[in-house]
N, C-alpha and C positions, 0 to 999 in steps of 0.2 A: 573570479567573480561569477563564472560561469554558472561553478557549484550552489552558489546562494539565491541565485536568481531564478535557477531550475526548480531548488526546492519551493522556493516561493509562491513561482506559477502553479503548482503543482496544490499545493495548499491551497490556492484561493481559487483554482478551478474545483478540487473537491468538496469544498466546505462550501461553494454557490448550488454544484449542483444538488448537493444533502440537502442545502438549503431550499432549492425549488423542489425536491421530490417530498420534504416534510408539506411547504406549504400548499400542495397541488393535491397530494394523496394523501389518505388516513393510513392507520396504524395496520400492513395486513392486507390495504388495496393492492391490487393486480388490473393493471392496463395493457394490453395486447398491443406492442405497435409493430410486432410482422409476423405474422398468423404461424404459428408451427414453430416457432425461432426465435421469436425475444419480446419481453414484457417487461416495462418499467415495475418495480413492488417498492414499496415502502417497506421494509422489515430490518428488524437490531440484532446483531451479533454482540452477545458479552464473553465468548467465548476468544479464542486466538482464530485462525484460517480453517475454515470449512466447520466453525463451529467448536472447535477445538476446546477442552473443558468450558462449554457453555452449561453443561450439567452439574459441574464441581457445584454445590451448595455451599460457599465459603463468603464469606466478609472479606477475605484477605484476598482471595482471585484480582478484584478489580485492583487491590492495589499490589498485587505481582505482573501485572499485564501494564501497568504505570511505571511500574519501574523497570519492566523488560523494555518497554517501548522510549523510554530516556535512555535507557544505558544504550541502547544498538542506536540511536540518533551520536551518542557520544563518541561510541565504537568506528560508526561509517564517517565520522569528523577529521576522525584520528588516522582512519584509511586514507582518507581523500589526501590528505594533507602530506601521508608519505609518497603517494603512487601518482598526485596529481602532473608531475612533468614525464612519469611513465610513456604514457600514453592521454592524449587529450579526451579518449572516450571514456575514459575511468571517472572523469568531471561529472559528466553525464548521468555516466549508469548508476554511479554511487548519489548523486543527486535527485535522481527520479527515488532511489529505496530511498532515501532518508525524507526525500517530500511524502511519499506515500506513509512512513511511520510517521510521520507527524502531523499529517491529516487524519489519520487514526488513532490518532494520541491525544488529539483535540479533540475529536467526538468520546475517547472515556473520559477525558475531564468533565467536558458538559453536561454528557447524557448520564454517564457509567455502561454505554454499550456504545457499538459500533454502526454508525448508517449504512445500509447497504440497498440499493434499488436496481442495479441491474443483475435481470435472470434472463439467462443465455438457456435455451432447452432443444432438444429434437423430440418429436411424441410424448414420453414421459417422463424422458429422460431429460432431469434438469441439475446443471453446473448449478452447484451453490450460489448465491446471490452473492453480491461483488459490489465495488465501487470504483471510482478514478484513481484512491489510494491504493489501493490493490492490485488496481493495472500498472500502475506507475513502480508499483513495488516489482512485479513479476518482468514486468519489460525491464528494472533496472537490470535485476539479479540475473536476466537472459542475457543482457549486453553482455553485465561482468565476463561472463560463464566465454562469451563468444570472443572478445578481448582474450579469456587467458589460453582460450582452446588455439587461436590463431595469430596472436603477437608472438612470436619469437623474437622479434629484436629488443625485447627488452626484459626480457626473462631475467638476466643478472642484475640488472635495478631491481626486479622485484623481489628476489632471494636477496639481496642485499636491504632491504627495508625492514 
């Protein structure tokens, strides 16, 4: 139950917060809330991570980015379901990617792009803009990563799955 309720929070803290940065800022705004360091922005990604073919000029992009983001929601189902008694943090980690893809997955059905408001910068130097899905995605895929770097007692259930 873990899995579905993670994804859940997960979704509906993403899709409030898109929700308060559409209705607070315009399309392109930039609010400063810690001088040198981070800004709320309003702005869309139709590309993949970091923008990724947001330049492809295709009709078909948005719907290869719908069916990549179904199929890995399918894929992390399929995961969870064999490694879930592995280890109890595989509930987690895999639950946070699969809420982040599908808070992502929500915003290209609606929009055809992606919400993104937080930009993380030092001087001029600025991290791509981001969201909760994003986070939730990156923290999962680091548990995963951390889980396989440092569980060894369960290494033969997982070659076995």
């Amino acid at each position: 139950m873990v899995y579905f309720a993670v994804i859940t929070v997960v979704i509906v803290l993403d899709q409030l917060t898109k929700a308060m940065v559409v209705d607070s800022l315009s399309l392109y705004e930039s609010r400063e809330i810690i001088p040198g360091f981070f800004n709320l922005v309003y702005v869309t990604n139709s590309g993949a991570a970091f923008s990724l073919l947001a330049d492809v000029n295709s009709p078909w992009r948005h719907y290869f980015f719908l069916t990549i983001g179904s199929a890995a929601l399918v894929g992390l189902t399929i995961v969870y379901w064999k490694l879930r008694k592995a280890n109890w943090l595989y509930s987690w980690a895999l639950a946070l990617i699969a809420g982040g893809a599908a808070g992502n997955l929500i915003d290209r059905v609606r929009f055809g792009s992606v919400i993104d408001f937080l930009d993380i910068y030092i001087g001029n130097y600025h991290w791509p803009a981001f969201n909760i899905a994003d986070s939730a995605i990156c923290i999962g895929a680091g548990l995963f990563l951390i889980i396989n770097i440092f569980d060894t007692r369960n290494q033969e259930l997982r070659k076995n799955s």
